[in-house]
C-alpha positions in Angstrom: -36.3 6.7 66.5 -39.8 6.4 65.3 -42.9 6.4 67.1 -42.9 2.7 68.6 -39.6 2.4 69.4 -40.0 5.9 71.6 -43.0 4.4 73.5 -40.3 1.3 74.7 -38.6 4.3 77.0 -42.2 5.1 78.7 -41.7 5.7 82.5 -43.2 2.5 83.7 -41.0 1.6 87.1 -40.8 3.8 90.4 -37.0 3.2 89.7 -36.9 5.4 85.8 -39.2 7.9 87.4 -36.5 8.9 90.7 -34.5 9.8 87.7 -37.0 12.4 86.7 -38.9 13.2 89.7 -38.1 13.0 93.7 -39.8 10.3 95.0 -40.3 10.3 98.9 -38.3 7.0 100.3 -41.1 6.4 102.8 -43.6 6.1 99.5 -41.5 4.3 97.3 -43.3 0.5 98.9 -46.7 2.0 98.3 -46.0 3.1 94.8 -44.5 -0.1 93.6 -47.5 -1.6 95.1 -50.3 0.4 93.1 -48.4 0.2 89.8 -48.2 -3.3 90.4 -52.4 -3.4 90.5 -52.7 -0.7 88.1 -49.6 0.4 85.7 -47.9 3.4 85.4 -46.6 4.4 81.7 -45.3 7.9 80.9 -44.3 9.2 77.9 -41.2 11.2 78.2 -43.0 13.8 76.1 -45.8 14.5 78.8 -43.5 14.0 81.5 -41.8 17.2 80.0 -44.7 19.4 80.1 -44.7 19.0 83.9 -42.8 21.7 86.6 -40.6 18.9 88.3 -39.8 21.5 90.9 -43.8 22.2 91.8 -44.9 19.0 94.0 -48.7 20.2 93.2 -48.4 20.3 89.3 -51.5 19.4 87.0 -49.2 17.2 84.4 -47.2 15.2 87.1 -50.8 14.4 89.3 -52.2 13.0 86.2 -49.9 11.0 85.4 -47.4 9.9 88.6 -49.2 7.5 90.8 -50.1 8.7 94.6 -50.3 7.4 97.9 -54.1 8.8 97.7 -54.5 5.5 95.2 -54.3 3.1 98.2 -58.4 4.9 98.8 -60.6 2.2 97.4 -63.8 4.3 98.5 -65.7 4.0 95.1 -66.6 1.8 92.3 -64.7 0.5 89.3 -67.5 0.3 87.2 -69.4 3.8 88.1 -71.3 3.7 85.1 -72.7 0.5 84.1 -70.4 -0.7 81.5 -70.7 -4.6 82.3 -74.5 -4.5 82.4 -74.4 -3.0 79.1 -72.0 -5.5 77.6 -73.7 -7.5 75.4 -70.1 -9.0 73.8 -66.5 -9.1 74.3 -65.8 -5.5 74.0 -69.4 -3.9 72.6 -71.4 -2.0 75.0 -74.7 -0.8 74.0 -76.1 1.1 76.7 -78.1 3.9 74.1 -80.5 2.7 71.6 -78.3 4.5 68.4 -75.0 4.1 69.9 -72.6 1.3 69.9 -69.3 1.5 72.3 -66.5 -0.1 71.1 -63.4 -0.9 74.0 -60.6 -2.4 71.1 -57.7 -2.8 73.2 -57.0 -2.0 76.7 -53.2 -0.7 76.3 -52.7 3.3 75.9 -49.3 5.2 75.0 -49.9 6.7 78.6 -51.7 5.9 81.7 -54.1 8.7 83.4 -54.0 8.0 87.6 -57.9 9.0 86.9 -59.1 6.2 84.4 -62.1 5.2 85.4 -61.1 1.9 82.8 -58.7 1.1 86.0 -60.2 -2.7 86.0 -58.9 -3.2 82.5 -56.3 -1.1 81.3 -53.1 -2.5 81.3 -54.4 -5.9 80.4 -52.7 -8.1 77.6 -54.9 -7.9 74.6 -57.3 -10.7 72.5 -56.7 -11.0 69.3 -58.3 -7.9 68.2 -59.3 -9.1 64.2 -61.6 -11.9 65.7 -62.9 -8.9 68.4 -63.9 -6.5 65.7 -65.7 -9.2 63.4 -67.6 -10.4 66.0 -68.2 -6.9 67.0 -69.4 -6.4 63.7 -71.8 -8.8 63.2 -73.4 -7.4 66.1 -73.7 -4.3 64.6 -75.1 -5.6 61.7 -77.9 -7.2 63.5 -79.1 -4.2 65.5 -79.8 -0.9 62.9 -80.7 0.9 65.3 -77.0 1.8 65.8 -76.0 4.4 63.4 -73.0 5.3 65.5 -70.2 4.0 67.3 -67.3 5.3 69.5 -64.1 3.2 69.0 -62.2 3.3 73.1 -60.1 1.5 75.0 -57.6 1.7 76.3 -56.5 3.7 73.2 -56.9 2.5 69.4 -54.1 5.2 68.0 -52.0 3.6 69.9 -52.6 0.1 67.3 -50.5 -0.6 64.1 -51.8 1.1 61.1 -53.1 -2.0 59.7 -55.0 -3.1 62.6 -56.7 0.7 62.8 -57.2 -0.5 58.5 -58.9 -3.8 59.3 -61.2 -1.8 62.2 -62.0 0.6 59.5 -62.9 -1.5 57.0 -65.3 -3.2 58.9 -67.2 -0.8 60.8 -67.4 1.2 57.3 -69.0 -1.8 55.8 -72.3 -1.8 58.0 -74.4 0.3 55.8 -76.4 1.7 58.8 -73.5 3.0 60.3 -73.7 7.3 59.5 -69.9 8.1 61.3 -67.3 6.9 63.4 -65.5 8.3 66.4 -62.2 7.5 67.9 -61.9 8.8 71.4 -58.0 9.4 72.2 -55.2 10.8 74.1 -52.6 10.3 71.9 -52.7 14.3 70.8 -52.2 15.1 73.8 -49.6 12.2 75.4 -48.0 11.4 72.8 -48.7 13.6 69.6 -45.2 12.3 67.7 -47.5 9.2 66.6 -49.6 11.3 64.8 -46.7 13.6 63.6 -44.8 11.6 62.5 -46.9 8.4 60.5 -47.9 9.7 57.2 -49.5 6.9 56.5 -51.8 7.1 59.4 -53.3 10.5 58.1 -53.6 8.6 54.6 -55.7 6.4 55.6 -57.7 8.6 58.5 -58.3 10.6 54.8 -59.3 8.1 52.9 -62.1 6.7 55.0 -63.0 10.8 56.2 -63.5 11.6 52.6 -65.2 8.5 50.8 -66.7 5.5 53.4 -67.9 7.1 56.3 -66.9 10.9 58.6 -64.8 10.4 61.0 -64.3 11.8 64.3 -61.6 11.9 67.1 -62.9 13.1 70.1 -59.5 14.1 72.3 -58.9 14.3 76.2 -57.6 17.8 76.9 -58.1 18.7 80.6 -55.0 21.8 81.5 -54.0 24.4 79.2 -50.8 23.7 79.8 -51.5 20.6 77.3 -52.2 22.2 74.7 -48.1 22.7 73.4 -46.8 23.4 70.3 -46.5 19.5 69.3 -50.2 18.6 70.4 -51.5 21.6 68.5 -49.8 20.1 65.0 -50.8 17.0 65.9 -54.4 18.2 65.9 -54.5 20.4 62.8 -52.6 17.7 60.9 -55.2 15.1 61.9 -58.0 18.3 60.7 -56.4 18.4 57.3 -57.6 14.8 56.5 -61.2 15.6 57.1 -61.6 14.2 60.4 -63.6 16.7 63.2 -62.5 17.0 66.6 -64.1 17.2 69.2 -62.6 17.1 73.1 -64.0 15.7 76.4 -62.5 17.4 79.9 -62.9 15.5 83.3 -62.9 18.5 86.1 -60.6 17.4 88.3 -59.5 18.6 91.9 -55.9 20.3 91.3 -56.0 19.8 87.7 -58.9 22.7 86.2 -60.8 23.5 89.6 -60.8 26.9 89.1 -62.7 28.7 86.4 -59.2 30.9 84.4 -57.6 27.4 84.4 -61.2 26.1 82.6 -61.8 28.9 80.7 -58.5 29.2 79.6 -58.6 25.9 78.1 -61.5 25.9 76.5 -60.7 28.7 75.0 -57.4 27.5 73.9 -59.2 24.7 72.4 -61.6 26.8 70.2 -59.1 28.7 68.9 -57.0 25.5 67.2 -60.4 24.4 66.1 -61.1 22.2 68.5 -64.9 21.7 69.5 -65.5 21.5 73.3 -67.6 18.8 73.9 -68.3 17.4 77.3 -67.2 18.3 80.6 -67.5 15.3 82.9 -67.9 15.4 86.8 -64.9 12.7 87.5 -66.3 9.8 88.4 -66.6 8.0 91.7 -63.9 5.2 91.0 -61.4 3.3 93.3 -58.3 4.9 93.7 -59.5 7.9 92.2 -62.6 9.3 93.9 -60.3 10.9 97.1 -57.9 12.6 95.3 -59.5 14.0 91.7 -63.5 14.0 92.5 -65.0 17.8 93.6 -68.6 18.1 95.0 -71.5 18.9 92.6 -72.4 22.0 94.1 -68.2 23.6 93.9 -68.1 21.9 90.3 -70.9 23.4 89.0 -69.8 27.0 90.2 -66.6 26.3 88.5 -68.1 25.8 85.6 -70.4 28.3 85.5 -68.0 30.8 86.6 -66.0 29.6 83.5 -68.7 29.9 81.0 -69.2 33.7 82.1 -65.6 34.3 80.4 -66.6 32.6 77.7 -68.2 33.0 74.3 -70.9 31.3 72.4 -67.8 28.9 70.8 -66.2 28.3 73.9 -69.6 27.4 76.1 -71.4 25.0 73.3 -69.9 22.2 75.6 -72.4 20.1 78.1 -71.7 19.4 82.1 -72.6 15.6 82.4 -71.8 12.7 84.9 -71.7 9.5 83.3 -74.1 7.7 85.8 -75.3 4.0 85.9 -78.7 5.7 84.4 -77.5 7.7 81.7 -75.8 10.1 80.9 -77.1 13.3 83.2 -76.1 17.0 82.7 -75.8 19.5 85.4 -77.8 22.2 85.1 -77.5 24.2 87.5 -79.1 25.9 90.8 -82.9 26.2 91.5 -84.8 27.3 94.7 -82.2 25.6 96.9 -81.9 22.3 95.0 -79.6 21.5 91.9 -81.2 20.9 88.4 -80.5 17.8 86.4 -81.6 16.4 82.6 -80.9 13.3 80.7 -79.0 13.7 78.2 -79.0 9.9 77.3 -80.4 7.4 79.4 -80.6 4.0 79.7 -85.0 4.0 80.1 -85.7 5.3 77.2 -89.0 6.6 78.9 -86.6 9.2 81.0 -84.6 10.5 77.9 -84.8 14.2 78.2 -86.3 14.3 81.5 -85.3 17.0 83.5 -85.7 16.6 87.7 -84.7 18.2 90.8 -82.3 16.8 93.6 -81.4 18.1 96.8 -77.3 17.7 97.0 -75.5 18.3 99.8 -72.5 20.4 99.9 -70.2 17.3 100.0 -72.2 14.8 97.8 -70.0 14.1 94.7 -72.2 11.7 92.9 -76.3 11.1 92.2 -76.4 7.7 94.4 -79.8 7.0 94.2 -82.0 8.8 91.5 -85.2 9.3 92.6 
């Protein structure tokens, strides 16, 4: 069968997953009540990277909904995004970037999405999205970049991805594109399997504009032998790539499991990017989120295995403000700089906060 007709036999109903997984009959209620408010969809693919037999696996916790979902401490919109809306699907929180959410349906759905408010959701018609996006574009040329999200755009039909193309390419003051996925590491058969897909990914790499995919590895245990070809096949058509890791309680918590993957992801040619501290969001805050202060000794920790390649990567929460890296430790406090931020008048500030040793977030910056 070919790629859309495998994504009709996702695990989407508590009832297909007791046929892979045990699923407690005291939980069952619950769980049909959280995928009800927020959808569950496996590939069969991921599913089999996971140790069915280990009930604390990275694999299955990212992707089988919990009782630790019915926790609405948190927000669902942790970092802004509908302030910075400006239309339908266009955020422009940064003066030179544009973010682009194109469709809210992936090939898989993470129990961590901090798009929980929207994923899932039936789509607009996505030709009359992307031209209205456009002209928005047009009119601001300040934007030279813009990230193409979702939900997932892979997970589109080629000519859809085509038309998106085509118009994004067009705005003159537009220098590159990125695509920020899962599907190499959910579902790489998509990319594995459409040659047309890396035709076209080519065609616009090598003549319009450079393209990038920016991927979401977070265990090594992701990185398997079909993900890896479906990365170097997307490298061969020009197109960099880049990957974002969320640290995650029980997923990369500990520094071999980090460094390992980072690792693992230099060596394929994959650039680490970003490490995010997971975000504060309903339904995912109590079970995924780790302090600031353990997170960044994780991290650090990591880095200290690691060489220059491995370490180019940034430690950043995604606040309201901006985007903030982690610095580290000083005199007793924790050290913080804006990456991005929202007032332009704070980009690249760097400033001091006193964090407790439970405080997962920045709250209130000063």
């Amino acid at each position: 069968m070919n790629w859309k007709e495998e994504l009709q036999y996702n695990i989407s109903s508590i009832d297909e997953l007791k046929q892979y997984v045990t699923v407690a009959p005291a939980e069952e209620e619950s769980l049909r009540q959280i995928i009800a408010l927020h959808p569950m969809s496996i590939t069969r693919y991921y599913l089999s990277l996971a140790n069915k037999e280990d009930p604390a696996d990275p694999i299955a916790k990212m992707s089988i909904p919990s009782l630790w979902e019915m926790d609405q401490e948190g927000s669902y919109d942790t970092g802004g995004e509908l302030k910075s809306t400006i239309v339908n699907g266009l955020q422009h929180k940064y003066p030179s970037t544009a973010l682009v959410t194109i469709t809210n349906q992936c090939s898989s759905y993470c129990r961590y999405c901090f798009r929980k408010r929207i994923v899932g959701l039936p789509d607009e018609d996505i030709k009359d999205k992307i031209r209205e996006i456009a002209r928005h574009i047009r009119a601001r040329p300040q934007i030279y970049n813009v990230l193409v999200s979702g939900g997932d755009p892979l997970i589109l039909d080629n000519d859809l991805i085509r038309f998106i193309l085509q118009e994004l390419a067009g705005i003159e003051t537009l220098e590159y594109i990125r695509f920020g996925t899962k599907i190499p590491v959910v579902f790489p058969q998509r990319l594995l399997e459409d040659d047309e897909l890396m035709a076209l990914l080519a065609e616009f790499s090598e003549k319009r504009k450079q393209l990038y995919v920016v991927t979401h590895f977070n265990h090594p245990r992701e990185l398997a032998p079909a993900a890896v070809a479906a990365v170097q096949r997307v490298k061969k058509t020009g197109v960099v790539v880049n990957n974002q890791t969320v640290l995650m309680r029980g997923i990369n918590d500990d520094p071999e499991v980090l460094s390992g993957l980072l690792r693992g992801l230099v060596k394929i040619g994959v650039n680490p990017y970003y490490v995010f501290q997971c975000r504060p969001v309903k339904r995912v805050k109590a079970n995924f989120q780790l302090p600031l202060q353990e997170g960044c000794r994780i991290v650090e920790q990591a880095k200290s295995a690691l060489d220059g390649h491995a370490k180019r990567f940034k430690y950043v929460l995604s606040h309201e403000a901006g985007k903030i890296e982690i610095l580290g430790f000083l005199n007793g406090a924790m050290l913080f700089k804006y990456h991005q931020a929202e007032d332009v008048h704070k980009q690249d500030q760097v400033f001091l906060r006193q964090v407790g040793s439970a405080d997962t977030w920045l709250q209130d910056l000063p």
